[in-house]
N, C-alpha and C positions, 0 to 999 in steps of 0.2 A: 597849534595847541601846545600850552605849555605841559612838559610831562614833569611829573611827581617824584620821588626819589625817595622813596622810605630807609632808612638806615634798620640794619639787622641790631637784636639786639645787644650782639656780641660788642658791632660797632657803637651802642650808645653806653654801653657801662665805658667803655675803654674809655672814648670820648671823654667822660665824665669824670674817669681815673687823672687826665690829664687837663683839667679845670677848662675844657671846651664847652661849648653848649651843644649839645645835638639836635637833633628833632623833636624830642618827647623827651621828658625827663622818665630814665628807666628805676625801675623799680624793682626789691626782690634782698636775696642775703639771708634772710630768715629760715626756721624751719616753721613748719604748718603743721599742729597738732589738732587729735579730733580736741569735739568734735565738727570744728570747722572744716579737717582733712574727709571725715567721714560724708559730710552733708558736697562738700566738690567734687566727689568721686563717686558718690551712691553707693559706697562699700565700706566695709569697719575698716580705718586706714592704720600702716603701724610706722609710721612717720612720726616724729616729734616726742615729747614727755611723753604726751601718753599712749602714742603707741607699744612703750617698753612691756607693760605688762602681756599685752596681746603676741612678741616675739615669746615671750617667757613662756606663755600656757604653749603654744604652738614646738618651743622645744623639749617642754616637761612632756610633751606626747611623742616625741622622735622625728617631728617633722621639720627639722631644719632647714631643707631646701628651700620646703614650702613658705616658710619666713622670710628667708633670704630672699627669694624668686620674689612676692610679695611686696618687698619694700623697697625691692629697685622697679616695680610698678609702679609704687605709689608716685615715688620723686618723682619720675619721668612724668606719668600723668598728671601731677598737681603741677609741675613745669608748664605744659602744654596747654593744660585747661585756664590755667591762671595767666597764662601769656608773660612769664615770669623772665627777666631781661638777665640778671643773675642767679647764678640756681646754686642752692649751696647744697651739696655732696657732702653725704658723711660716711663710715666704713657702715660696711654692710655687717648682718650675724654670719657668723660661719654656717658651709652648707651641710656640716657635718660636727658631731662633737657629744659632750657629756648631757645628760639628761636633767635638768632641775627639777628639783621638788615641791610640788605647791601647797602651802599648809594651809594656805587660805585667802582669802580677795584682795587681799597685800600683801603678802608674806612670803616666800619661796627659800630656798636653799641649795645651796651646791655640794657643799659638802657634809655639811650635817656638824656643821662644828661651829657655825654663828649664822644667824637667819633674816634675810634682809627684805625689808619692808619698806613700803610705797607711802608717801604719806602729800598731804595737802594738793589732792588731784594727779598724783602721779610727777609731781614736780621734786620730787628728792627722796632718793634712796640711803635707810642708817639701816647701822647693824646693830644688831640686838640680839643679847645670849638667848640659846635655845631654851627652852622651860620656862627661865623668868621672865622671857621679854624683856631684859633690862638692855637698856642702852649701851652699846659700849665706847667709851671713851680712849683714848691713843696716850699714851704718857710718852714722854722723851727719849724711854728707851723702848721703844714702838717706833719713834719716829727716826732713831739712828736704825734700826734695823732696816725699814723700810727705805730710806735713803741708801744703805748698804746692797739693799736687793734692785732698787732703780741702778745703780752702778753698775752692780754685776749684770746687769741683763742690757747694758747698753749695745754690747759688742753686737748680741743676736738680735736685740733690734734691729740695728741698721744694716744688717747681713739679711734681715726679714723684709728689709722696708721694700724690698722691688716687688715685693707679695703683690703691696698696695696697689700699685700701679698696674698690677694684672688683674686685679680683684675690681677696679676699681675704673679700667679703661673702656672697655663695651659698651658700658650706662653714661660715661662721661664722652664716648664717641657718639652717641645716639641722641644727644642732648646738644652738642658743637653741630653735630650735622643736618641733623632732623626738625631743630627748633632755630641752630644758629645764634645757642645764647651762651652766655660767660657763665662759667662756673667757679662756684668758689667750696675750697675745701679747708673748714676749721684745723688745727691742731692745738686748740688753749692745753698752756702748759704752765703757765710758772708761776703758780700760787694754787698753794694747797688747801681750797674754800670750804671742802665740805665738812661741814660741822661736827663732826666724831671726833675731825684731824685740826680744826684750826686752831680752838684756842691755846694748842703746843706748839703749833706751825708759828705764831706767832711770839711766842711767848721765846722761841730759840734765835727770832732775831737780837733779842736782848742777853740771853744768856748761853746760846747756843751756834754765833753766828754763821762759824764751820760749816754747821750741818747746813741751813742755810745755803753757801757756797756749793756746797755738793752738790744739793737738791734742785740747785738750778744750773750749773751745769752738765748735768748728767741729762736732766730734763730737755737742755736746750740742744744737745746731741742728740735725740731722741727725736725732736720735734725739728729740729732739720733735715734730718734723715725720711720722715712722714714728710715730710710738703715740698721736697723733691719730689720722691716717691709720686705725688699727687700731681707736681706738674709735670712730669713726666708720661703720667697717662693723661694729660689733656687739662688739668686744672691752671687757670687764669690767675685767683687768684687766693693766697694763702692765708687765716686766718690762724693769731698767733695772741700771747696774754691771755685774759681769765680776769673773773672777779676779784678786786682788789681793792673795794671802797665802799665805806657806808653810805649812806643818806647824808651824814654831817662832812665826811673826806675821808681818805685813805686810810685804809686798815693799819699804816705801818709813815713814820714819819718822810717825808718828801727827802730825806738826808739816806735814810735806807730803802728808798724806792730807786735812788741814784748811783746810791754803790751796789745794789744787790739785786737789785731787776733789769734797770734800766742796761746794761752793758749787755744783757743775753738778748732782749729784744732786739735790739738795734743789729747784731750777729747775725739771729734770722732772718730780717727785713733784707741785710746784706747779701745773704745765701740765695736768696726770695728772687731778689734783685739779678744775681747774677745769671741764673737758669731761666729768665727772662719773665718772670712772672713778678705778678704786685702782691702787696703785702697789706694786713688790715687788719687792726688791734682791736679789742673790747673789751668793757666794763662797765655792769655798772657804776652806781655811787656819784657823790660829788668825787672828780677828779681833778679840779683848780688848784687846789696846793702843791700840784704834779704837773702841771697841764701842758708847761715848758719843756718838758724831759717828754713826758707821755705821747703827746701830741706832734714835736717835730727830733726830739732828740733821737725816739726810737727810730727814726727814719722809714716809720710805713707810709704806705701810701694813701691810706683810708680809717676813720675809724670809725667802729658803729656802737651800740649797745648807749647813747648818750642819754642819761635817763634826765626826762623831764622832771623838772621841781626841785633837784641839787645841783641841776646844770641849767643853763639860762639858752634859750636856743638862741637872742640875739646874739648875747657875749661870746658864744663859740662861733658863733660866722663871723663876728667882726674880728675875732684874735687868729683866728686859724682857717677860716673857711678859703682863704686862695691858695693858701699849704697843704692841709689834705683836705681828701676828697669826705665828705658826710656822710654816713648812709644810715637813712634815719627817718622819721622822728617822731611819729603818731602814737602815744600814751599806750601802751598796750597795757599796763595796770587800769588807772580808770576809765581811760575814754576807750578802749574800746573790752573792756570786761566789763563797766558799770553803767555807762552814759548809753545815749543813744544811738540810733544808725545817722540821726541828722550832727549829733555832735561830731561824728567820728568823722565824716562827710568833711564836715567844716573847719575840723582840726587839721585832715589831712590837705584841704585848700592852702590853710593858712602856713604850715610848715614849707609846701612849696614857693610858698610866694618869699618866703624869707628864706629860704636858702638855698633856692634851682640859681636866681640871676647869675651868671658869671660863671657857670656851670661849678661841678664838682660835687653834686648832687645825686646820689641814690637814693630814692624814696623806699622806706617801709617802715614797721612796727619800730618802737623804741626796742626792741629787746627780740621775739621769737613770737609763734603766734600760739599761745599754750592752750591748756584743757580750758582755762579759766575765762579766755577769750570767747565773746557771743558770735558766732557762727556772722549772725545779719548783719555785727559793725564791721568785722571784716570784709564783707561783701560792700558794705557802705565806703568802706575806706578803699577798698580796690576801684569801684567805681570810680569815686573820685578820684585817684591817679589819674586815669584815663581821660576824666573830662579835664580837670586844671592841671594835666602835665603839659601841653602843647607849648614847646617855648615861645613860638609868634605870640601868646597871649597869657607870657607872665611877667608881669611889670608892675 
């Protein structure tokens, strides 16, 4: 009788890292927010966007531990339950520390000196003065200070960063040993996207280039030192970059994505590299006016976040899919927050069939699996992994 030989699924991301084909095309990379995380678990889960608020109430009452303890629960069990091939790890809350303020069902404070608020399902955090509510915006000389204070805080960083790897070893040992799956630990660093801070962030590539320079090497010390750190305690494989593109192309011309991004990424992918771990870029946006730089210049070994509708999923397998590995590709905006469980089903068939062959393939969500995400396309689209991942039957 012939015996069977299932690959772990440590060994099917690798596999796939290295444009092999495995047994099953594995799946996973993402976070799981409710309440998709709530309805896999049977418990209010504090994983993902929106779990943030549920750590927040839980440390405005003193109970930190209980956060913490909580949400390396959750990973591990939505790991487990989801049969998840790459698990992606992020730092936990501290089990101890200051108390926040809750002014109301989005709104908290730390210090009583600007007040920060939850908006479009828990998917972004602005600050806004106390009393008015008013928004607050970053001007230039905000944003040399702030670059000034990433500087000065590099050194304890990295004197901090073996924190990680002890903070962070236990949950990523019980997940390598117990499940047998690849982990993967973000550090996006080098673009400063959120909306209080971009349109100066941007604005100093043209008039402010220096700060610029600073802001990303200071960042990129920072962000080497964390994904060490992470492989160190056990992480596989490093995620590195951030949003840096619209729906039309890139926030910032392909001439200064060259001089002024591209050189830090490519550094950590090398850092990545040498400590024996892979490396894996994201963005959304159209990314093509880069895609050359972005795609092989930075020399990672994977990239995910490729969003459907400014990016073409044939055009990126045929330009790049035997270079890096894909990990992707199921609409998490429409099809699986708007359409139905049989769309999401048949989206997620059809992304396999166009970019497992020849391996180098990780299936999941275009992006993260948010608040906004319907619970059943989720479960639509995990199924279907399962049924149309089997390589014997994807041609």
């Amino acid at each position: 009788m012939l015996e069977v030989f299932l690959l772990s699924p440590w060994e099917r991301v690798i596999r796939e890292l290295q444009h092999e084909e495995p047994d099953r095309v594995p799946w996973g990379g993402e976070g799981v927010s409710r309440p998709t995380a709530d309805v896999i678990l049977g418990r209010p889960a504090l994983t993902g966007m929106g779990g943030q608020h549920r750590v927040i109430e839980l440390q405005a009452r003193g109970r930190h531990a209980e956060a913490r303890a909580r949400m390396e629960a959750d990973i591990y069990d939505l790991a487990n339950k989801l049969k998840i091939d790459l698990v992606q790890v992020v730092s936990l809350p501290p089990g101890e520390g200051q108390r926040p303020r809750i002014l109301s069902n989005q709104e908290w404070t730390h210090d009583g000196r600007k007040n920060l608020r939850t908006v479009d399902g828990n998917l972004l955090t602005i600050e806004v003065e106390p009393g008015s509510g008013k928004r607050i915006k970053h001007g230039m000389d905000e944003l040399e200070h702030l670059v000034t204070g990433i500087e000065d805080g590099v050194h304890e960083a990295e004197s901090k960063a073996s924190e990680v790897s002890s903070d962070l070893s236990q949950l990523i040992r019980n997940i390598k040993d117990h499940l047998r799956a690849a982990v993967f630990y973000p550090v996006w660093n080098c673009f400063l996207t959120h909306p209080d801070w971009l349109p100066t962030f941007l604005r100093a590539f043209h008039t402010r280039p220096d700060l610029i320079s600073r802001y990303e090497r200071a960042q990129c010390r920072k962000a080497i030192a964390a994904g060490k750190a992470g492989i160190d305690a056990g992480a596989d494989v490093v995620g590195i970059g951030g949003d840096l593109a619209y729906r039309k192309g890139p926030m910032i011309s392909p001439d200064k994505y060259h001089r002024y991004i591209l050189p830090y990424m490519k550094r950590e992918s090398e850092a990545f590299h040498r400590k024996g771990a892979f490396s894996i870029i994201a963005s959304d946006g159209n990314l093509m006016p880069i895609s050359q730089d972005y795609f092989i210049g930075s020399k990672v070994d994977a990239v995910r976040e490729i969003e459907p509708g400014p990016m073409d999923r044939a055009v990126v397998k045929e330009l790049y899919g035997d270079r890096v590995c894909l990990n992707g590709n199921v609409d998490c905006g429409r099809t699986l927050g708007l359409l139905s469980p049989g769309d999401a089903a048949k989206e997620t068939r059809d992304v396999i069939r166009l970019w497992a062959p020849g391996g180098g393939h990780i299936i999941s969500s275009s992006n993260t699996i948010s608040p906004n995400v319907r619970p059943e396309n989720f479960l639509a689209m995990w199924k279907a992994i399962f049924r149309y991942g089997d390589y014997s039957n994807i041609r």
